[in-house]
C-alpha positions in Angstrom: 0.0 0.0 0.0 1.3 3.6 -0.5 0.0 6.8 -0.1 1.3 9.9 -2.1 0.3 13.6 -1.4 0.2 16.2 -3.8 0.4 20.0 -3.0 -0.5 22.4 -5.8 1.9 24.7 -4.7 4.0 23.0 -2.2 6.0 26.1 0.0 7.8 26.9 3.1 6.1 30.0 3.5 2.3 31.0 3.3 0.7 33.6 4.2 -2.0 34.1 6.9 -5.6 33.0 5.6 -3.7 31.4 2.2 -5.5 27.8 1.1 -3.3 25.1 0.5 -5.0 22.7 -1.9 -4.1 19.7 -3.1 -4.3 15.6 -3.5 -4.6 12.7 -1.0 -4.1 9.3 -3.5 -4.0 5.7 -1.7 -3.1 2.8 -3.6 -2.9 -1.0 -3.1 -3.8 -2.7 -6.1 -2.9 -6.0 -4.6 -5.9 -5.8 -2.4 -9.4 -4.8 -1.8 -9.7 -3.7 1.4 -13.3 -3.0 3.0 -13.2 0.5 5.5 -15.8 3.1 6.4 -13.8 6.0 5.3 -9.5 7.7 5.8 -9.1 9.8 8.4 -6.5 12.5 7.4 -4.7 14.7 10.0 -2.8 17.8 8.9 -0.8 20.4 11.3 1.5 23.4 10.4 4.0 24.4 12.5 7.3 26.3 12.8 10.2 24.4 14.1 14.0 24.8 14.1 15.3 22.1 12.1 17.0 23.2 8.4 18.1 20.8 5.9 21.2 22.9 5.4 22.6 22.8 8.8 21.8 19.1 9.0 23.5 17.2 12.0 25.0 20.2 13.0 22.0 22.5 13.5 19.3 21.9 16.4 17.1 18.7 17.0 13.3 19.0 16.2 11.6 20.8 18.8 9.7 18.8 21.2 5.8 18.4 20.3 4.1 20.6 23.2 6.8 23.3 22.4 6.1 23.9 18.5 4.7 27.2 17.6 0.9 25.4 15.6 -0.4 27.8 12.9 -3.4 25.0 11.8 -4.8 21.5 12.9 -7.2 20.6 10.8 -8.7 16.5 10.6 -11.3 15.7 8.2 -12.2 12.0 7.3 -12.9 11.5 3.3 
């Protein structure tokens, strides 16, 4: 099974009140599995890692210490 998601326009930075669209695809064409729908969390949030530092910069911040711009959960 994999799933594979799609922004439109896929950014570091948005802007307050800016829509982020885009597409949720789940495939496993080995199998048919029976469910009553795919619960999708999604959360923005600043945090201090950067790809460019790498091993050198700081760890991910610790969950209840992230600055959370949106939670949103919606099952399709």
């Amino acid at each position: 099974m994999s799933l594979e998601v799609k922004l439109d326009r896929a950014s570091k930075f948005y802007e307050p009140g800016e829509r982020v669209t885009g597409t949720v695809t789940v495939n496993d064409p080995q199998s048919q599995i029976q469910h009553s729908g795919i619960s999708v969390f999604a959360e923005a949030y600043m945090d201090t890692v950067s790809i460019i530092r790498g091993n050198i910069g700081r760890p991910a911040m610790k969950e209840e210490d992230r600055v959370v711009f949106m939670k949103k959960k919606f099952t399709l």
